[in-house]
C-alpha positions in Angstrom: 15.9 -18.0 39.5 14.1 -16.8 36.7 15.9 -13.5 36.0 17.1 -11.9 32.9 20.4 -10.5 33.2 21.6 -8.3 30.4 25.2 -7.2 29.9 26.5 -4.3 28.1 30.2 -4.4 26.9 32.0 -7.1 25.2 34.9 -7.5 27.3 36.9 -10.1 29.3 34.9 -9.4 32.7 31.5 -8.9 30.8 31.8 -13.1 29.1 32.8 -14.6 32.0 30.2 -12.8 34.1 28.0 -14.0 31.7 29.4 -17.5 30.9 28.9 -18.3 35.3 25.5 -16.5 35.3 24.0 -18.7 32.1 25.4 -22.2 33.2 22.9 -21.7 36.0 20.3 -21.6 34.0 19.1 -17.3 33.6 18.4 -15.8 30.4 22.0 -14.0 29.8 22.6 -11.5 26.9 25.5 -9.8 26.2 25.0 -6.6 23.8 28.5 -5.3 22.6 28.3 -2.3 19.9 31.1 -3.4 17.8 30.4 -6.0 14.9 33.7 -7.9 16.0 34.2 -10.0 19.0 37.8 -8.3 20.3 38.6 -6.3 17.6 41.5 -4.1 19.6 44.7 -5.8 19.9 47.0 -5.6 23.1 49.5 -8.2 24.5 48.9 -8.7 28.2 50.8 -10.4 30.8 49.2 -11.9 33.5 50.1 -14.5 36.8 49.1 -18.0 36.2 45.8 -17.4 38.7 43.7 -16.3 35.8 43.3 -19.8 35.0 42.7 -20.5 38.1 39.6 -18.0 37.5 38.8 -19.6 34.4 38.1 -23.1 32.9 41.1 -25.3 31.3 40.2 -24.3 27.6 41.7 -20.8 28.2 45.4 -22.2 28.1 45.0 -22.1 24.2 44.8 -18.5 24.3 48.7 -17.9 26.0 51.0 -17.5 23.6 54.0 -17.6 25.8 55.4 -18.1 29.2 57.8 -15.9 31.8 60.0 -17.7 33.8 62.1 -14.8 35.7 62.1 -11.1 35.4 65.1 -8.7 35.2 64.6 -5.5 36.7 67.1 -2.7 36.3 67.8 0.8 37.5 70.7 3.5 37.8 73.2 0.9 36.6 72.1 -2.0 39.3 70.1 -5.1 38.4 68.2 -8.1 39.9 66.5 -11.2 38.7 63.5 -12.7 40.2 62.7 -16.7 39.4 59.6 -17.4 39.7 58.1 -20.9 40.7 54.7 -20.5 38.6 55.5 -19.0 35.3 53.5 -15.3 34.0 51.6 -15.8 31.2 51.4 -13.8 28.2 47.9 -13.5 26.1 46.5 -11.9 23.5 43.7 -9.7 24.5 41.8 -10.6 21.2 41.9 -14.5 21.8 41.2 -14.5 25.4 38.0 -12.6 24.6 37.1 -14.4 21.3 37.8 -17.9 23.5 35.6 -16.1 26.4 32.7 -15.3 23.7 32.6 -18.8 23.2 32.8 -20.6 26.7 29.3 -18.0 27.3 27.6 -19.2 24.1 28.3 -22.6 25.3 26.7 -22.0 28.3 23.9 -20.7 27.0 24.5 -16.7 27.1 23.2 -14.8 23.3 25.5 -12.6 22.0 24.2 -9.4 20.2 26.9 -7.5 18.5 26.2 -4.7 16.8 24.1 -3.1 19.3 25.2 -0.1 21.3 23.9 1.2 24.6 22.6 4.5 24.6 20.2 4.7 28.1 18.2 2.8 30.9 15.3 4.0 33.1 12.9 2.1 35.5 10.4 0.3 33.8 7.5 -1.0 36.3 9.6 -4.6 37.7 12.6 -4.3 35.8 14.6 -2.2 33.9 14.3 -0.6 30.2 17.0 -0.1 27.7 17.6 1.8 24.5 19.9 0.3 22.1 20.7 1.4 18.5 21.6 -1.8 15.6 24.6 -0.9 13.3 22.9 -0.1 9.8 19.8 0.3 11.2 17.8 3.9 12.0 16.1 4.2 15.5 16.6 2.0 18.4 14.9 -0.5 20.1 13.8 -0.5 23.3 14.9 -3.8 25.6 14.1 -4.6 29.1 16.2 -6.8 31.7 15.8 -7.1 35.3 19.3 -6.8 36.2 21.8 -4.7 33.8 25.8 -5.5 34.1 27.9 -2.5 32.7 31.2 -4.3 31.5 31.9 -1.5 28.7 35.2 -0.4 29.9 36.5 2.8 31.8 34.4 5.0 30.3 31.0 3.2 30.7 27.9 4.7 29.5 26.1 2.1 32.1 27.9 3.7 34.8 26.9 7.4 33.7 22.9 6.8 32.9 23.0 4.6 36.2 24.5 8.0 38.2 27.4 5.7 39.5 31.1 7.0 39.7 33.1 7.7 36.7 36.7 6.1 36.7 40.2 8.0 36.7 42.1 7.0 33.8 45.9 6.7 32.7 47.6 6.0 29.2 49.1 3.2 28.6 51.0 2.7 25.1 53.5 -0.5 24.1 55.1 -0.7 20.7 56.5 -3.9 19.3 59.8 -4.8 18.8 62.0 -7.1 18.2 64.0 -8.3 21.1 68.0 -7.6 22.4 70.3 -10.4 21.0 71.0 -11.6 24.8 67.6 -11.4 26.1 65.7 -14.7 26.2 61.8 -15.6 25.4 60.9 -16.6 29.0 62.1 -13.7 30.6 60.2 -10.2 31.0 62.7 -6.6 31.6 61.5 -3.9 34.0 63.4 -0.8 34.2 62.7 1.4 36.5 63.7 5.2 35.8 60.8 7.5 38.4 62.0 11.0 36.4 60.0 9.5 33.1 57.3 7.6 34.9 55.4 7.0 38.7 55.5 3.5 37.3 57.7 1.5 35.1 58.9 0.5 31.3 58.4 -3.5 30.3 59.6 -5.7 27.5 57.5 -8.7 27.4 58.2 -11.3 24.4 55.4 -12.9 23.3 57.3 -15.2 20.5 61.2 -16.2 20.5 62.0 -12.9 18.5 59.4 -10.2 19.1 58.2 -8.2 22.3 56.5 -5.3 23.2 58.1 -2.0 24.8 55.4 0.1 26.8 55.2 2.4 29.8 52.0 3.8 31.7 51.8 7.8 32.2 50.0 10.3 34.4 46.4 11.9 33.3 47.2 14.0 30.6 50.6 13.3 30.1 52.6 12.9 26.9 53.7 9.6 27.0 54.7 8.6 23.2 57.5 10.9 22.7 59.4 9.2 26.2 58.6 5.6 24.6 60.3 6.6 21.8 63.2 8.4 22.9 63.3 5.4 25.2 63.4 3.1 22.3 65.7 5.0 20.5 68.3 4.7 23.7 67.8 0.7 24.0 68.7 0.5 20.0 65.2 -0.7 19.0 63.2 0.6 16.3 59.1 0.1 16.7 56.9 -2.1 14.6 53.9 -1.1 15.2 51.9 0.7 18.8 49.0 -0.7 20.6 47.5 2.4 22.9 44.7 2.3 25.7 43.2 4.5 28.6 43.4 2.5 31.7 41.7 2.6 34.9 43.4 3.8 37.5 42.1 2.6 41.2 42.1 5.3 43.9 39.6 3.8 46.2 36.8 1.4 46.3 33.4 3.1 45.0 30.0 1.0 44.7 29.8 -0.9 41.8 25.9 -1.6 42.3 22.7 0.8 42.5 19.1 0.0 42.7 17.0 1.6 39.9 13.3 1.5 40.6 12.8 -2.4 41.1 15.7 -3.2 38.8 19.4 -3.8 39.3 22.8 -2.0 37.9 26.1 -3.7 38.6 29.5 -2.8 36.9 32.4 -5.0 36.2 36.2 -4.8 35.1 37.4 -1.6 33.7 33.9 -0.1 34.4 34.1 -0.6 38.1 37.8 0.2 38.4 38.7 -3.6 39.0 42.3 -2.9 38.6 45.5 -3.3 40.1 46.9 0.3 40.8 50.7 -0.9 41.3 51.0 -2.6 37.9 47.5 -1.1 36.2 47.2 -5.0 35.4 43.2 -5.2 35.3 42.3 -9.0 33.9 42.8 -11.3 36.6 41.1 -8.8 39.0 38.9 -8.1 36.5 37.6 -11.7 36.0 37.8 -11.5 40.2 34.9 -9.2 39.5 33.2 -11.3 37.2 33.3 -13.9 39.8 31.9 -11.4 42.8 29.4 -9.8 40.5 27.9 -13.1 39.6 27.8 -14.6 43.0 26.2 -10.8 44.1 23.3 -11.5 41.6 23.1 -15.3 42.8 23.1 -14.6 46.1 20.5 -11.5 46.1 23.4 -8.8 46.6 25.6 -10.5 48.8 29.1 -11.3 47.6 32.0 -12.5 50.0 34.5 -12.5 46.6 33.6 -8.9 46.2 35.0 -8.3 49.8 38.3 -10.3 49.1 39.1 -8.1 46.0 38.3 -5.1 47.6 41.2 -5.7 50.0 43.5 -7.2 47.2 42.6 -3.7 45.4 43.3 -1.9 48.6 46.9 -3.5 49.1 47.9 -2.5 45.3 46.7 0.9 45.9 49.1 0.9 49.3 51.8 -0.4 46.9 51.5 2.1 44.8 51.9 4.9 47.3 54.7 3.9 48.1 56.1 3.6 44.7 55.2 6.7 43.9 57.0 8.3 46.7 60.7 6.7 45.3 63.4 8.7 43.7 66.0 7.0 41.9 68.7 6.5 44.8 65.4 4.7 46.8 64.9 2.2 43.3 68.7 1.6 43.3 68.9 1.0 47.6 65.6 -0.7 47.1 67.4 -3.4 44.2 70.7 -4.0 47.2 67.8 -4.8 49.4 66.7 -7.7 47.2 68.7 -10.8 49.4 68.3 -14.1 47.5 65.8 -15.3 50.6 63.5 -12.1 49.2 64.4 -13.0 45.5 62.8 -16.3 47.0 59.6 -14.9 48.0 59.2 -12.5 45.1 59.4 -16.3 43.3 57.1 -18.0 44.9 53.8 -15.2 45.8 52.7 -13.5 42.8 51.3 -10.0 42.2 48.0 -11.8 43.1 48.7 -12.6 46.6 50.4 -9.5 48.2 48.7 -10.6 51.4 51.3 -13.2 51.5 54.0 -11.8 49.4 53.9 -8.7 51.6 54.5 -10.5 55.2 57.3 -12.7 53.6 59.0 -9.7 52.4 58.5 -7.4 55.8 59.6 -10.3 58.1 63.0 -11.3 55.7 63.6 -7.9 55.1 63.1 -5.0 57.9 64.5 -2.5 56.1 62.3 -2.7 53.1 59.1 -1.7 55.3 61.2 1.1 56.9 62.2 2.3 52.6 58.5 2.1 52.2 57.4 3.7 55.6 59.8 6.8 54.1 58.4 7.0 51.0 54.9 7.1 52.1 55.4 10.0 54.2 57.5 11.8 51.1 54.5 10.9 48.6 51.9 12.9 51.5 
């Protein structure tokens, strides 16, 4: 192929989409407005399929790894084992090692160039950057353009395709409870703060970070704190995002004249509604949007996530249909043989996790059969 792909957004999604599109020889560039390569932050937890996703290299950017979680509500508790530890990252490393990998491959990296529109342009496409300390803007051409500038993407607006729903997300460091160990993550579930949950995830043998995800427009700061102040932690510091939050699948491509637009990631709403985990499904996308552009539009990894997005969305309904007395019945429910499963499928394979849990545990479907007709 001799196509030039240009990418917009300097994200986790947007390398490796360019890192798989480069090694097969196209003309990749990536144009991402700020100066530095992952200059925001967060501590993510992911299952161990990202680097499954991604080559061997990346294990230098997890900085620690979950063995069991301990999840907790209206005075009842429950540890899950798992057989293929979580991994915890930093988002700033896993970019900056995912900036590298696509230069290897042969991808150029711009940065200091922000997107401002796109427009046909005979065969391909024209785009209007502007260059940090520089007045005016350039106008570049591509003849496929790959929004992966996060969940509010300018590519998606000039392009006229959907804009995502968002939800706040905030996590403060701290340092961890006397009895709680390194390898282990706490969930607590309490559905009168939050639809979805509060975490402490260590990422060394002493520190961890405390965070909760909110509704649209809620204020979610004050309940971290008062939920901090409650646990007997004091916060070091607060890392804060706006989130995707997947409601159904929406077209992430759109012909423009003879050119191409496809989002990625957090532009596309690659994300898993049940947790709001986006990286692994994100780099999913990566994966679907490169084999799309390979393949002249057609993706069969793009179907798979849609399905795996579909599932978490399911999960989530039922979730958010849950009181407190369902959360604490839900936690008696949890025999060792479902323990077990919990274990061994991650997150990232609710296909599976999902049948082992139905057929062990009857009662479970019938808990979430009740709270999807509460939640409607």
């Amino acid at each position: 192929m001799s196509k030039d792909i240009a990418i917009i957004g300097g994200s986790a999604a947007g390398f490796l989409t360019a890192s798989l599109l480069a090694r097969k020889g196209l003309r990749v560039r990536v144009f991402e407005k700020s100066e530095r390569i992952g200059h925001s932050p967060r501590t993510l937890i992911v299952t161990g399929h990202m680097l499954d996703l991604l080559e061997p290299l990346c294990n230098s950017t997890v900085i620690n790894r979950i063995n069991r979680f301990e999840l907790f509500t209206d005075g009842r508790s429950a540890t899950i084992y798992l057989k293929k530890p979580d991994l915890v990252l930093e988002r700033t490393t896993l970019i900056q090692t995912l900036t590298k990998m696509a230069e290897t491959n042969g991808a150029e990296i711009l940065s200091g160039h922000r997107f401002l529109s796109l427009k046909p342009n005979g065969k391909s496409l024209a785009f209007a950057v502007s260059q940090n300390g520089y007045n005016g803007t350039t106008e570049e051409s591509a003849d496929i353009l790959v929004g992966a500038d996060g969940a509010f993407s300018k590519v998606a607006k000039s392009a006229g395709l959907p804009k995502q729903t968002t939800v706040p997300i905030i996590q403060a460091t701290v340092k961890l409870p006397g009895d709680m160990l390194s390898d282990s993550t706490r969930i607590w579930f309490v559905p009168e703060h939050t639809p979805y949950f509060y975490w402490l995830i260590p990422f060394s043998s002493t520190r961890g970070v405390l965070g909760l995800i909110g509704e649209e427009g809620q204020e979610i700061k004050g309940r971290l704190e008062s939920f901090l102040e409650d646990k007997g932690m004091e916060p070091m510091e607060f890392q804060e995002a706006q989130v995707p939050k997947y409601t159904r699948w929406v077209s992430n491509h759109r012909k423009i004249g003879k050119g191409h637009v496809y989002l990625v990631g957090d532009a596309a709403g690659h994300v898993k509604v049940s947790t709001v985990g986006g990286i692994v499904t994100g780099l999913q996308g990566a994966h679907g949007v490169a084999e799309a552009i390979l393949n002249g539009g057609s993706s069969r990894k793009f179907r798979l996530l849609r399905r795996e997005l579909d599932r978490h969305r399911l999960i989530r309904r039922v979730l958010c249909g849950l009181n407190q007395k369902d959360y604490a019945t839900l936690l008696d429910l949890l025999t060792p043989a479902i323990r077990l499963s919990l274990g061994v499928f991650t997150r990232d394979e609710t296909s599976k996790l999902l049948l082992n849990v139905m057929l062990k545990q009857p009662r479970l479907l019938l808990l979430g059969l009740r709270a999807l007709l509460i939640g409607r």
